[in-house]
C-alpha positions in Angstrom: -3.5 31.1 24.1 -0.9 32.9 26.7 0.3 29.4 27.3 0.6 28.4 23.7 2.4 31.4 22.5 4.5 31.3 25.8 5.4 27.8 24.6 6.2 28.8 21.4 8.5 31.6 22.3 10.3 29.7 24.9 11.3 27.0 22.1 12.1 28.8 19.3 12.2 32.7 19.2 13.1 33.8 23.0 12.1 37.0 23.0 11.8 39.2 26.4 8.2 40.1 26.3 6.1 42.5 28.1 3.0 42.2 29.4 2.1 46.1 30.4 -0.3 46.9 28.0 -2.4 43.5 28.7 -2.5 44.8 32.0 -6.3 46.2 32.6 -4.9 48.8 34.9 -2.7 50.3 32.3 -3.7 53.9 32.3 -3.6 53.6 29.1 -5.7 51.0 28.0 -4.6 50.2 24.6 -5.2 46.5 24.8 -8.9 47.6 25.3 -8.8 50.4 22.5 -6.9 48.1 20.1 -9.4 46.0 17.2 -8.4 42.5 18.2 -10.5 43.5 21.7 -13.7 43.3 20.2 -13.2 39.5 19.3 -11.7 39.0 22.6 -15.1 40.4 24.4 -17.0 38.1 22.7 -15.2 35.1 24.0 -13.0 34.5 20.4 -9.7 33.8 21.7 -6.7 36.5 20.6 -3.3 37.0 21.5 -2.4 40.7 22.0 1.1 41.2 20.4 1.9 44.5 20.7 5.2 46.4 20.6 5.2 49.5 22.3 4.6 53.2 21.7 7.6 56.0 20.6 7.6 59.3 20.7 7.2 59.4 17.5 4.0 56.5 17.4 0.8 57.7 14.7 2.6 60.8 13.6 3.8 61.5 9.9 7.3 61.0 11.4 6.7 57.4 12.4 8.8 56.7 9.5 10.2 52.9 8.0 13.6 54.0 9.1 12.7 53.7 12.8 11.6 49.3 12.3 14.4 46.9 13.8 13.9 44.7 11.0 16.0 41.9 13.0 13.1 41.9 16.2 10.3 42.5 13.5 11.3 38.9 11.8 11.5 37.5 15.3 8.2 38.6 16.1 6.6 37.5 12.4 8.5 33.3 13.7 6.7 33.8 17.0 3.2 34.3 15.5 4.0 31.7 12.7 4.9 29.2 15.4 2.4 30.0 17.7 -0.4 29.5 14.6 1.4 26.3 13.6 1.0 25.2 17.0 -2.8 26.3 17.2 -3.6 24.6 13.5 -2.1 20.9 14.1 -3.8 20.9 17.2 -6.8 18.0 17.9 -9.0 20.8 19.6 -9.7 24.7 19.5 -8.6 26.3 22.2 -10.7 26.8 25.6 -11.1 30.1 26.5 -9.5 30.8 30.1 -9.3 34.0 30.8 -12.1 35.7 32.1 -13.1 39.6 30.2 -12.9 41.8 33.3 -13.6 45.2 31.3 -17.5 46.6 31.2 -20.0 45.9 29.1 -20.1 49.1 28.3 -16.7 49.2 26.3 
């Protein structure tokens, strides 16, 4: 999937992305605390797009006025083209990227 969307973003959106928060050592650990994870741990293959926390992130001030509209369509043409890549394809992905987090998670 990394390859595909990396693909994808490279053709048509080319948009500087980050990888911190895919990072398991990310003190954090919002990829792991996110809902898309519990797919993930179960072998169903995801992609993690994620922009960032503000200051003002899951507070009643996280208002509409603080989107960049512009980088929030560029985002919405990188999943489209990622998924339009995934659904012409012959064969589902093969998952390649082994779940290094606990069992316990």
């Amino acid at each position: 999937m990394h390859k595909i969307s990396e693909h994808a973003n490279a053709t048509y959106t080319k948009l500087r992305i980050d990888y911190k928060y895919n990072d398991p050592k990310d003190p954090e650990q919002i990829y792991y605390r996110s809902d898309h994870y519990n797919f993930a741990k179960h072998g169903i293959p995801i992609i993690f797009y994620f922009n960032g926390v503000h200051e003002d992130y899951h507070k009643p001030s996280d208002e509409i006025s603080k989107i960049n509209f512009n980088l929030l369509a560029k985002r919405a043409q990188l999943v489209f083209y990622t998924g339009w890549d995934l659904a012409n394809r012959d064969h589902k992905p093969v998952v390649d990227v082994k779940n290094n987090m606990s069992e316990s998670r």
